[in-house]
C-alpha positions in Angstrom: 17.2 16.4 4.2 15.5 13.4 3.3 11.6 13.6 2.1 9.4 11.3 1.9 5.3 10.8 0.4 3.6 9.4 2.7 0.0 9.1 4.9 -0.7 11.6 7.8 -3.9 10.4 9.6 -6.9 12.2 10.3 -10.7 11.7 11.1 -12.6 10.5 14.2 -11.8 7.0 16.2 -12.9 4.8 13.7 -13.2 6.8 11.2 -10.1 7.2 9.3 -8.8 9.7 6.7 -5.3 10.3 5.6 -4.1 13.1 3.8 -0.9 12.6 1.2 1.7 14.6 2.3 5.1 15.6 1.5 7.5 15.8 4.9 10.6 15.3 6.2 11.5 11.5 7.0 12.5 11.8 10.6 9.3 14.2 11.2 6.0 12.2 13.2 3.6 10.8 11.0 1.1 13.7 12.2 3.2 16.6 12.3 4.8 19.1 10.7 5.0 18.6 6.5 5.9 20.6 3.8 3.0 20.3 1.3 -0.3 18.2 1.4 -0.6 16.6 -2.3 -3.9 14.8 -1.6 -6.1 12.7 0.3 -7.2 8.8 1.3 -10.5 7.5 2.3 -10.4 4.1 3.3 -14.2 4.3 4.0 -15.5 5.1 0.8 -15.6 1.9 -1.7 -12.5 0.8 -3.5 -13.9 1.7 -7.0 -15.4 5.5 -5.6 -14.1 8.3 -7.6 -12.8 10.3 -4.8 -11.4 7.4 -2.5 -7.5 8.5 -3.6 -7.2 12.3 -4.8 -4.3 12.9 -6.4 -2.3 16.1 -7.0 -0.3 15.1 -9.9 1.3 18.1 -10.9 2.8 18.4 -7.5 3.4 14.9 -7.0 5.5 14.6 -10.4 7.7 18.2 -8.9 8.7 15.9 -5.6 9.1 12.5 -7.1 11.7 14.2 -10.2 13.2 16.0 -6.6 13.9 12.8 -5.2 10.8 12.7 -2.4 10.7 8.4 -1.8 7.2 7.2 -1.5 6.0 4.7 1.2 4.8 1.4 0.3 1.1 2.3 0.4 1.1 5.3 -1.2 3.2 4.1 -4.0 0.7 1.6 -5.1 -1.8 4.9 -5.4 1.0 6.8 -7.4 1.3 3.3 -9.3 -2.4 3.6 -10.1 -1.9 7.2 -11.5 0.4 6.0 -13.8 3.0 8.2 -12.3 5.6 6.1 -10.8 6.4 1.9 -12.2 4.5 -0.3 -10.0 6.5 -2.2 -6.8 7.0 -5.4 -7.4 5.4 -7.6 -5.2 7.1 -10.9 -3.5 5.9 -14.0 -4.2 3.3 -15.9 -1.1 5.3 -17.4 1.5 5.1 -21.5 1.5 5.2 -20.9 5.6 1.1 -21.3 5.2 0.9 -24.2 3.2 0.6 -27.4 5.3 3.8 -29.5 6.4 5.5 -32.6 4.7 3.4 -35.2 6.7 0.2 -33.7 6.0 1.1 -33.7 2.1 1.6 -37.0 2.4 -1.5 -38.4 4.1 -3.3 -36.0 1.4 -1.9 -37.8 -1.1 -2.5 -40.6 0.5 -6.3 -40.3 0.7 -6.3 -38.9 -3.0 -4.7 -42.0 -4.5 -7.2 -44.1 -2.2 -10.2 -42.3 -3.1 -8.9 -42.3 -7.1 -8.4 -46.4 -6.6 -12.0 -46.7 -4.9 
């Protein structure tokens, strides 16, 4: 049985709260789970005290048990100092503009350096 930490949601339309959870991988995200090891409010500000509750005791049980966090709540466990942080890849050049439009950058950069 695989398990995995992860985020069940909760709350009102709008309004969301997720509770950390320990469950089985191929069980729905709200469904059945073995042990709720703390809460996420997204609502409350990012530096609030009681935006991510932890459970660390618990946490620290599943993680030496072989329990794989998801993305999201591995940054939180990052946070808590209880697992390394993920590493994060490097931003994408698909954003940046294309070859022409470097060029006629350039071009305007060198013209407004000469003027």
């Amino acid at each position: 049985m695989s398990v995995k930490i992860r985020l069940a949601r909760g709350g009102a339309k709008k309004r969301p709260f997720y509770h950390i959870v320990i469950a089985d991988a191929n069980a729905p995200r709200d469904g059945k789970f073995i042990e709720r090891v703390g809460t996420y409010n997204p609502m409350l500000p990012a530096d609030h005290a009681e935006r991510v509750t932890l459970v660390t005791e618990r946490l620290t049980y599943w993680l030496g048990n072989g329990a794989q966090p998801t993305d999201r709540v591995e940054r939180f466990l990052a946070k808590a100092d209880l697992v390394k942080a993920p590493v994060r890849s490097a931003q994408t050049k698909q954003p940046a503009p294309k070859k022409k439009a470097q060029e006629r950058e350039a071009a305007r950069a060198k013209a407004a350096a000469a003027a």
